[in-house]
N, C-alpha and C positions, 0 to 999 in steps of 0.2 A: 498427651500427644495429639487426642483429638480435636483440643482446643487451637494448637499450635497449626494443622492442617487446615483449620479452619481459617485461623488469621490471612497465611497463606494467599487460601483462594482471596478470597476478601480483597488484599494487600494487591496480589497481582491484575484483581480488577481494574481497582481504584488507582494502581499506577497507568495499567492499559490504558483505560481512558479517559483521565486528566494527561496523558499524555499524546492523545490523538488531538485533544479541547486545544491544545498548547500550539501543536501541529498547524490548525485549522485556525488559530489567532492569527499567528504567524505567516500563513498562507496567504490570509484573507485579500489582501492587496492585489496578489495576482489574480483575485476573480476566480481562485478555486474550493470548492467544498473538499472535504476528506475524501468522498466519494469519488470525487474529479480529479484528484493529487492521486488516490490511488492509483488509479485507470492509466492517468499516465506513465506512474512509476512502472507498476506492472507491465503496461504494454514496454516499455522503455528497456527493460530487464528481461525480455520474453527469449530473447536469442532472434527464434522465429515467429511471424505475428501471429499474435494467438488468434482466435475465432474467437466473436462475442459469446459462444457458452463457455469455454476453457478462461475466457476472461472473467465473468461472471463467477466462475469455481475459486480462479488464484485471488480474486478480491474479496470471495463469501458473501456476495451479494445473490438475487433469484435472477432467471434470465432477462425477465420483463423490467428488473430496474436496470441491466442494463442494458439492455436493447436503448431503454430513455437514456441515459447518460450519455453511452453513444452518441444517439444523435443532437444533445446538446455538445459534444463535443467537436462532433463534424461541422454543428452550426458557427464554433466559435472559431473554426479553422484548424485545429489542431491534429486531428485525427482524419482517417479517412480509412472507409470500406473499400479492401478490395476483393473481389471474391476468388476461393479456391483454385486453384491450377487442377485441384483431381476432381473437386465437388463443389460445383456452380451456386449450391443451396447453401454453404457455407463461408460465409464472410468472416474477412479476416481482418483486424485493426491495425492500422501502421498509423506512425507517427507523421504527421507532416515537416517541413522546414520549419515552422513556427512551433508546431508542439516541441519538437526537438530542444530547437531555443528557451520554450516553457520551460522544459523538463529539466537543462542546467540551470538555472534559475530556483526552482524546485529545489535541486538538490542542494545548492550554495546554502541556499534556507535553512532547510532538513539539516545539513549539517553546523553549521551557527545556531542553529535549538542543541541539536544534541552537547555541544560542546559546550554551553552556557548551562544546561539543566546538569552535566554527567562530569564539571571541570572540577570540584573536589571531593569528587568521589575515589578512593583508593584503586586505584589498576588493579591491585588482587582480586581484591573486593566485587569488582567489575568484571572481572575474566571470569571469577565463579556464579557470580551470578546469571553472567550470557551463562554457563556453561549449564547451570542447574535449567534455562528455561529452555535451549536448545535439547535437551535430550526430555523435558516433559513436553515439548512441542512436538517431537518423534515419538512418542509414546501414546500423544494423543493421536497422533495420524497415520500410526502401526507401521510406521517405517522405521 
């Protein structure tokens, strides 16, 4: 079994991240890194705009890369700082008109990878395995 747990880890590496690689081929047109397709997704999915440390947390990146991301993103037009309504010292990332436009764009992608990589793959097959990673992703994050 030990050997089996170990594949596992190994297997869901190796899918994780030939699957970002695939991501970031895919992307590369629009001028984004994985770093950058994050930022937006994240920001995009936030409800309300996060603050560059709460962004920093949902992307698992350290503050200082992205404080930099940031501001290559504001350079590119996409994003923009605006600062807190209760605390001046905290900035908060909102989408622009154009990141917005990105961001469908983005997604149209993301989902033409997905469907292309996951199109004969068995649906059961596929529900159990979301299923098996969503509840080790909750286990790892004690929720």
């Amino acid at each position: 079994m030990s050997d089996l747990k170990e594949r596992f880890g190994k297997a869901l590496h190796g899918a994780s991240r030939s699957f970002r690689q695939a991501m970031d081929r895919r992307l590369r047109h629009l001028g984004l890194s994985q770093a950058g397709w994050m930022t937006i997704a994240v920001t995009a999915n936030a409800g309300t705009p996060p603050s560059q440390s709460q962004l920093a947390e949902m992307v698992g990146v350290e503050g200082a890369t992205m404080v930099a991301m940031v501001d290559r993103l504001v350079k590119a037009g996409v994003v923009q700082r605006e600062a807190s309504a209760t605390d001046r010292r905290v900035k908060r990332v909102i989408l622009t008109p154009s990141g917005t436009e990105l961001y469908e764009k983005l997604k149209r992608e993301a989902a033409a990878l997905r469907q292309e990589l996951l199109a004969d793959i068995d649906p059961t097959e596929l529900l159990g395995a979301t299923e098996l990673l969503e509840r080790l992703h909750r286990r790892v994050d004690g929720s």
